[in-house]
C-alpha positions as a Markdown table, in Angstrom:
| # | Residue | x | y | z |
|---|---|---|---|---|
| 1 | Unk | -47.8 | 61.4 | -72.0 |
| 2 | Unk | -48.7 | 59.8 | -68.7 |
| 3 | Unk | -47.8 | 60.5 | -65.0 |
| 4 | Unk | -45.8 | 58.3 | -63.1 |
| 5 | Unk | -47.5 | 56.3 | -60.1 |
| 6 | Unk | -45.8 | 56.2 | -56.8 |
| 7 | Unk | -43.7 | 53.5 | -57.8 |
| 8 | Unk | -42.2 | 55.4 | -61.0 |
| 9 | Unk | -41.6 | 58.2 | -59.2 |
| 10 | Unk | -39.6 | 57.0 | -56.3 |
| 11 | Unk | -37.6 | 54.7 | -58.9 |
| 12 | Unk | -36.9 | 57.3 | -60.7 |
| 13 | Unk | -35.9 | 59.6 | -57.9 |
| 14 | Unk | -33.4 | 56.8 | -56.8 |
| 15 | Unk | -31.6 | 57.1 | -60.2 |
| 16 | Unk | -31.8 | 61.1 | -59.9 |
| 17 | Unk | -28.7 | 61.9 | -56.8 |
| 18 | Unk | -29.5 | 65.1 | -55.2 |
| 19 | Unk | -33.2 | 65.4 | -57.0 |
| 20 | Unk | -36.0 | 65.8 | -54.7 |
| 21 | Unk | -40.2 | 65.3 | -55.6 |
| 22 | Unk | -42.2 | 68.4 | -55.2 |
| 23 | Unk | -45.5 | 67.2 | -54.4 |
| 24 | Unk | -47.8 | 70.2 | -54.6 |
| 25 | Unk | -46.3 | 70.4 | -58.2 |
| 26 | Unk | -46.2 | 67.0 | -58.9 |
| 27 | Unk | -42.0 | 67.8 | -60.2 |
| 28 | Unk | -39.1 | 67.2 | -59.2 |
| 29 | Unk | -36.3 | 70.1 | -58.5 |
| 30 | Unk | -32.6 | 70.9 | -57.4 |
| 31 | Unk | -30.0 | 73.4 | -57.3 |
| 32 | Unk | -27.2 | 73.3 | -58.5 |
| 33 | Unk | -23.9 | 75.4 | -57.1 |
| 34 | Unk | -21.0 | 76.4 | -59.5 |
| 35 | Unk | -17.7 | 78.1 | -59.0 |
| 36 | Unk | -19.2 | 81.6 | -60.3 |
| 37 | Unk | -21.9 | 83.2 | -62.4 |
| 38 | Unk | -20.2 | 82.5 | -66.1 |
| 39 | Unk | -20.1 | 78.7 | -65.1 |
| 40 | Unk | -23.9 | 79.0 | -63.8 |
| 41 | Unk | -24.9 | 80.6 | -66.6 |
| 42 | Unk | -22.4 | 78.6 | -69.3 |
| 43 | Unk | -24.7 | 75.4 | -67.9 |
| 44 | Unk | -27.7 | 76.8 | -68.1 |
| 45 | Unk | -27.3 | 77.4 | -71.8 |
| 46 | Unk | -25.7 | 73.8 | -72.2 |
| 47 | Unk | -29.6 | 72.5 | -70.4 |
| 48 | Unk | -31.0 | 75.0 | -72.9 |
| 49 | Unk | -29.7 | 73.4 | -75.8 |
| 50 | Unk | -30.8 | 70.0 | -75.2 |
| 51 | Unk | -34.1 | 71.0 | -73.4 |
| 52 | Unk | -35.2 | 72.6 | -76.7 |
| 53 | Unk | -33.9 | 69.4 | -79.2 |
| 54 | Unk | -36.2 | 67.4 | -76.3 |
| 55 | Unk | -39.1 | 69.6 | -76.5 |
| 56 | Unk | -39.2 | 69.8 | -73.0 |
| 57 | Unk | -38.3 | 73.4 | -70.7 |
| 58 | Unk | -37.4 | 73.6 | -67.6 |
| 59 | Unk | -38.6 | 76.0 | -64.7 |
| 60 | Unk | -35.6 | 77.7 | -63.5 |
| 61 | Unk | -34.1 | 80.9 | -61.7 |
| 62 | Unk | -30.3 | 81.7 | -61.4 |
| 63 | Unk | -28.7 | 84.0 | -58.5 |
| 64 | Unk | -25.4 | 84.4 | -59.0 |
| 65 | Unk | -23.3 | 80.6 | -58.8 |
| 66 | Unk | -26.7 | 79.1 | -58.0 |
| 67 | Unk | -29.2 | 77.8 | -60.7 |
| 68 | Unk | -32.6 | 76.2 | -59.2 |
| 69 | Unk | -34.7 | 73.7 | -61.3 |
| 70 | Unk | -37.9 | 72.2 | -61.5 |
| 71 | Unk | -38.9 | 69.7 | -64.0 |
| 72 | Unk | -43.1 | 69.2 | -64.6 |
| 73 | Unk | -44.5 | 67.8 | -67.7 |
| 74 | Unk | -47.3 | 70.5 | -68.0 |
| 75 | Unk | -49.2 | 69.1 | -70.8 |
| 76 | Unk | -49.6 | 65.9 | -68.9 |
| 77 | Unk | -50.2 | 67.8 | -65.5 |
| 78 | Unk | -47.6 | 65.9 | -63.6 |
| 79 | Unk | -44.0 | 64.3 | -63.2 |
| 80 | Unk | -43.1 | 62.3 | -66.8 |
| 81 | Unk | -40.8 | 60.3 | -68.1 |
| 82 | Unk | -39.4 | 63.5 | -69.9 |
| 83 | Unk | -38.8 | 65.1 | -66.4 |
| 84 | Unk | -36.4 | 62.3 | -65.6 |
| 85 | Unk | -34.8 | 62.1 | -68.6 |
| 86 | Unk | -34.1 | 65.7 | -68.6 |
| 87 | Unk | -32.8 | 65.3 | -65.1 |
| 88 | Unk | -30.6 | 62.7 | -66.1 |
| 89 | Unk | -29.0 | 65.0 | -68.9 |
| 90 | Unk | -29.2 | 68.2 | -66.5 |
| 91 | Unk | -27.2 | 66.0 | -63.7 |
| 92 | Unk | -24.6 | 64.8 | -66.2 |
| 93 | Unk | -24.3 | 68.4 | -67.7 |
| 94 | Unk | -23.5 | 70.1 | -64.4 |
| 95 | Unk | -20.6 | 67.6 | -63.2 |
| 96 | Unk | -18.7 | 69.3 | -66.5 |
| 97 | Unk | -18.9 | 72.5 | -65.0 |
């Protein structure tokens, strides 16, 4: 897996609302905000599910309504293509909650 340049990475940002690039990682992150815990932590395990059929984990925390994420592709020591499609699914899951 390659790293996105500069130009992948801000394209991909554009098509990721509320994402922002971490550049000391080389990731992008977000939090999210839900009504209370059980809908934080039902969409956590709705990411979980498709994360593991992708193959690809996010780096996460959860206080109460809030869940943080950041999205690296470790093995490739940067910001993927599997960070934004993950994103993409992660973005899509938290609008049903």
């Amino acid at each position: 897996m390659i790293c996105f340049n500069e130009l992948e990475r801000a394209e991909a940002l554009a098509s990721l609302p509320g994402w922002c690039h971490d550049a000391e990682r080389d990731a992008i992150a977000r939090e999210f905000e839900f009504r209370d815990f059980v809908a934080a932590f039902s969409f956590m395990t709705a990411v979980a599910i498709h994360a593991e059929k992708a193959d690809h984990h996010p780096e996460w925390s959860n206080i109460y309504n809030k869940v943080s994420i950041l999205l690296t592709t470790h093995d490739a020591d940067g910001l993927t293509s599997k960070d934004a499609a993950l994103a993409d699914v992660i973005t899509r899951l938290a609008s049903s909650f």
